[in-house]
C-alpha angles and dihedrals in degrees: 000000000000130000085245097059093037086060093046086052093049088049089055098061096039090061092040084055101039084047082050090042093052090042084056100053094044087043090075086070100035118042097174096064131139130202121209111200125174108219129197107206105198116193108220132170126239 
């Protein structure tokens, strides 16, 4: 894996926390909420 795609990866989860961290904090005033997240699921091998 490149430094490049690493980067892109690590992209990746800082925008899928900062979009939790920002559901959290809207969550005190609406219970019912739903997130709608889309997921890529990659299969790799340890």
């Amino acid at each position: 894996m490149t430094t490049t795609e690493k980067i892109a990866n690590a992209k990746k989860r800082i925008d899928e926390l900062e979009r939790l961290i920002k559901y959290w904090n809207d969550s005190d005033n609406d219970e019912g909420k739903i997130l709608n997240f889309k997921m890529n699921i990659d299969k790799k091998v340890a």
